[in-house]
Short mmCIF file of the C-alpha atoms (twelve columns), coordinates in Angstrom:
data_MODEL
# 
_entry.id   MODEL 
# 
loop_
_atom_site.group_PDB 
_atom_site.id 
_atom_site.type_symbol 
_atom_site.label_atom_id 
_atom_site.label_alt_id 
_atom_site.label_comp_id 
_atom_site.label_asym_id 
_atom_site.label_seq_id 
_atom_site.Cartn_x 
_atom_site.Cartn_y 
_atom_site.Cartn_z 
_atom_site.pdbx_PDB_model_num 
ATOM 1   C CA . UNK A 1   25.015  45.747 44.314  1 
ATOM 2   C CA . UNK A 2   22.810  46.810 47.279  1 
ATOM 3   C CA . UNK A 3   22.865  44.915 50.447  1 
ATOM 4   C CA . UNK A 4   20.495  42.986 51.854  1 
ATOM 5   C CA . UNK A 5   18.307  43.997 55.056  1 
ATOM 6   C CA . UNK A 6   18.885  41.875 57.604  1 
ATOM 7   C CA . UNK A 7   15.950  40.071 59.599  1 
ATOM 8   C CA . UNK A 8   15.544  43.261 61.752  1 
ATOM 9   C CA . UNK A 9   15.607  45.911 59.841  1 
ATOM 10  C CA . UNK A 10  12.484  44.106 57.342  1 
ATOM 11  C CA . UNK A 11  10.518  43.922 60.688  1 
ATOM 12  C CA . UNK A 12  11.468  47.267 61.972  1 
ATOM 13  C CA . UNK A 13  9.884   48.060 57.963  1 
ATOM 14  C CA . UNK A 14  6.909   46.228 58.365  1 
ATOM 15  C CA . UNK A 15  6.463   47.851 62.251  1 
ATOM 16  C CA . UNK A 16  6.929   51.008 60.932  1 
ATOM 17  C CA . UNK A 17  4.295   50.759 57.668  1 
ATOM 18  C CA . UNK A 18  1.537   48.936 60.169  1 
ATOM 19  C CA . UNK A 19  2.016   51.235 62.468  1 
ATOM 20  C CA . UNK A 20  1.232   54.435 60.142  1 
ATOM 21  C CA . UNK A 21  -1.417  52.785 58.171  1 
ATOM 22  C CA . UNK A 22  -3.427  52.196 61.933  1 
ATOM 23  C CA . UNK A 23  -2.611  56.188 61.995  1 
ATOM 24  C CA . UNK A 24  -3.836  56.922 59.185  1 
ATOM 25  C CA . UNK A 25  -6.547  54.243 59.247  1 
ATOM 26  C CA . UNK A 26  -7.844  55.475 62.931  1 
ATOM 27  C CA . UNK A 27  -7.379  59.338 61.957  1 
ATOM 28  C CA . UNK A 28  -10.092 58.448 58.956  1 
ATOM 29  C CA . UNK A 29  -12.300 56.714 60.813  1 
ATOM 30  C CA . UNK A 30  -12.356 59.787 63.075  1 
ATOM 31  C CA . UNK A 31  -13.070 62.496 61.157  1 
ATOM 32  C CA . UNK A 32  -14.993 60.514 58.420  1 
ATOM 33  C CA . UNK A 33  -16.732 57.649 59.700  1 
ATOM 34  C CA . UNK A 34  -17.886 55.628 57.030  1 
ATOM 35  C CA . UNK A 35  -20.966 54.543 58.722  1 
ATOM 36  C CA . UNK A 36  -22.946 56.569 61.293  1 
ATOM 37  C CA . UNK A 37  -22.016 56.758 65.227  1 
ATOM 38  C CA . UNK A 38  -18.635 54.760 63.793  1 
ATOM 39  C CA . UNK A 39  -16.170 57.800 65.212  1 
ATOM 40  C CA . UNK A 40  -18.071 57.391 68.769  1 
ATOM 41  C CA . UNK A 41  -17.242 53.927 69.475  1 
ATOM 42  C CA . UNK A 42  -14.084 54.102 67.992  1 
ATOM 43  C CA . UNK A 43  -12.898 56.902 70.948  1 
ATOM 44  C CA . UNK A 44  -14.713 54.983 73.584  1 
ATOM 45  C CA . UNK A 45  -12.952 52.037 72.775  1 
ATOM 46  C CA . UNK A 46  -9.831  53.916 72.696  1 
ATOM 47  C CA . UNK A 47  -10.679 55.718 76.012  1 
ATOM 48  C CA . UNK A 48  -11.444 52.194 77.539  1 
ATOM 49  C CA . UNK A 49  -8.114  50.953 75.961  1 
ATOM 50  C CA . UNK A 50  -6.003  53.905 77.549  1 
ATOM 51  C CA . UNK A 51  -7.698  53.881 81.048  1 
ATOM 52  C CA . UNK A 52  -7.465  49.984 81.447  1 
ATOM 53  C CA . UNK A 53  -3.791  49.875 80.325  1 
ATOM 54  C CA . UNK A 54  -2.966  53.000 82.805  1 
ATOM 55  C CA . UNK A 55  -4.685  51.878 85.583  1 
ATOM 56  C CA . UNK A 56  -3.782  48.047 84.782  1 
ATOM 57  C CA . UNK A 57  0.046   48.615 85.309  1 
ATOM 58  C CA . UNK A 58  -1.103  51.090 88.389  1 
ATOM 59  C CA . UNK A 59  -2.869  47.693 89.599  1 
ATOM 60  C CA . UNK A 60  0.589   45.695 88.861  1 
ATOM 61  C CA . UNK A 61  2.448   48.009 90.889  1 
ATOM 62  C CA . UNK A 62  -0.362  48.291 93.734  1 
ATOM 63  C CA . UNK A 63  -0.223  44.056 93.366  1 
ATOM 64  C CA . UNK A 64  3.722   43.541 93.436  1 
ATOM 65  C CA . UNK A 65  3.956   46.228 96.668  1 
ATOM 66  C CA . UNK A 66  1.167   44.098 98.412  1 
ATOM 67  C CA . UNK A 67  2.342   40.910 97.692  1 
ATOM 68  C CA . UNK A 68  6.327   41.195 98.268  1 
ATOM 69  C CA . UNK A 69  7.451   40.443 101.385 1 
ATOM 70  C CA . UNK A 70  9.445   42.859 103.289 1 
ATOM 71  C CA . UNK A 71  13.135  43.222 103.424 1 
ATOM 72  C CA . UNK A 72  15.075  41.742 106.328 1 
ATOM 73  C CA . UNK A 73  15.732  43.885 108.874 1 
ATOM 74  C CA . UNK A 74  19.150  45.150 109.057 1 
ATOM 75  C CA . UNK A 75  21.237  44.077 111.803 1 
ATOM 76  C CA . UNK A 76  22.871  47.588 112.952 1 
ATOM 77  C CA . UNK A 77  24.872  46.561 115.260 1 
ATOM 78  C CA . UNK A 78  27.272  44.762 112.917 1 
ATOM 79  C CA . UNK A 79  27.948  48.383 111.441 1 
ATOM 80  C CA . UNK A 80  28.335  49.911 114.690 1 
ATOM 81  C CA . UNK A 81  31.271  47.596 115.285 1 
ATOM 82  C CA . UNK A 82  32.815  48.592 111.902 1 
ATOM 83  C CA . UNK A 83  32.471  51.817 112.461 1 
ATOM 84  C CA . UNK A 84  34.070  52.066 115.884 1 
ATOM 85  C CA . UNK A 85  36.573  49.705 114.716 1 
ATOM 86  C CA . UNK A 86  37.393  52.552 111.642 1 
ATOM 87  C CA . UNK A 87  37.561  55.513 114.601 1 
ATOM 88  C CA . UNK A 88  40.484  53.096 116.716 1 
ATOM 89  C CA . UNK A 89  42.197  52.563 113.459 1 
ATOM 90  C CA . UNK A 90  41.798  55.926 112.594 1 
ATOM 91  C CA . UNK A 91  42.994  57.183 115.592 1 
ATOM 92  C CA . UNK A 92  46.323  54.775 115.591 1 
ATOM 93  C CA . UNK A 93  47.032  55.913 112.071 1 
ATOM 94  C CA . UNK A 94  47.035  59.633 113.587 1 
ATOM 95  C CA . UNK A 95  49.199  58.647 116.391 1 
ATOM 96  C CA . UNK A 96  52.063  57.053 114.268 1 
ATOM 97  C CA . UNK A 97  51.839  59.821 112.072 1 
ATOM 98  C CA . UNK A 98  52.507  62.187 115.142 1 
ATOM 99  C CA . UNK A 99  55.774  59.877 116.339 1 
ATOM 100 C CA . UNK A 100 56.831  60.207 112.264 1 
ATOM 101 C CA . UNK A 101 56.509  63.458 112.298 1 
ATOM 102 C CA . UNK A 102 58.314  64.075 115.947 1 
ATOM 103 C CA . UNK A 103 61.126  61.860 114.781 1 
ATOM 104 C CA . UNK A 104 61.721  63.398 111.337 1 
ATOM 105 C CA . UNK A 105 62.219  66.705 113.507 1 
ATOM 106 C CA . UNK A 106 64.890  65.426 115.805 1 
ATOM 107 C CA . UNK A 107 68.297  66.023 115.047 1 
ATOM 108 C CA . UNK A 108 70.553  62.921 113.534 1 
ATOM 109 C CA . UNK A 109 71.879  60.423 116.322 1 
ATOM 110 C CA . UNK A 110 69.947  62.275 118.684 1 
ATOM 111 C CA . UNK A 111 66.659  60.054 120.605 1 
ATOM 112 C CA . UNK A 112 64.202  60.974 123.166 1 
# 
């Protein structure tokens, strides 16, 4: 017994078969206009179509940037701080690592 589509897959389908009949449909119209001067508005409208969408999102973009406000500035000195609190820490960390090392050196029972 063969499975039914799901929901999906019939629209994917019917996306797919209107989407290749407009092919073939525009291709047609084209190369053999069925009425005279048809093929020249046909690619004007298209040209119109590709140019406004292109330049429509370009507009979007151009509207968003203009229209967004900026950013808060950020506050630098709070990563200063954390940053020269990192070098003291770092440099404690090499300090104790110095005394380790010193003590694993020494001799048993013997101290400074």
């Amino acid at each position: 017994m063969a499975s039914e589509m799901s929901k999906d897959q019939t629209y994917g389908w019917l996306i797919l078969l209107v989407s290749l009949g407009v092919i073939v449909g525009y291709v047609w119209t084209i190369f053999f206009p069925p009425a005279v001067g048809l093929d020249m508005i046909v690619l004007k409208l298209t040209g119109v179509a590709a140019i406004g969408c292109g330049f429509g999102v370009l507009a979007w973009i151009g509207y968003t940037l203009a229209t967004t406000p900026p950013p808060e500035p950020i506050d630098m000195s709070e990563f200063e701080t954390k940053a020269e609190d990192q070098a003291v820490s770092e440099k404690g960390t090499e300090a104790r690592q110095e005394t380790r090392a010193k003590e694993d050196q020494q001799p048993e029972g013997k101290s400074e």
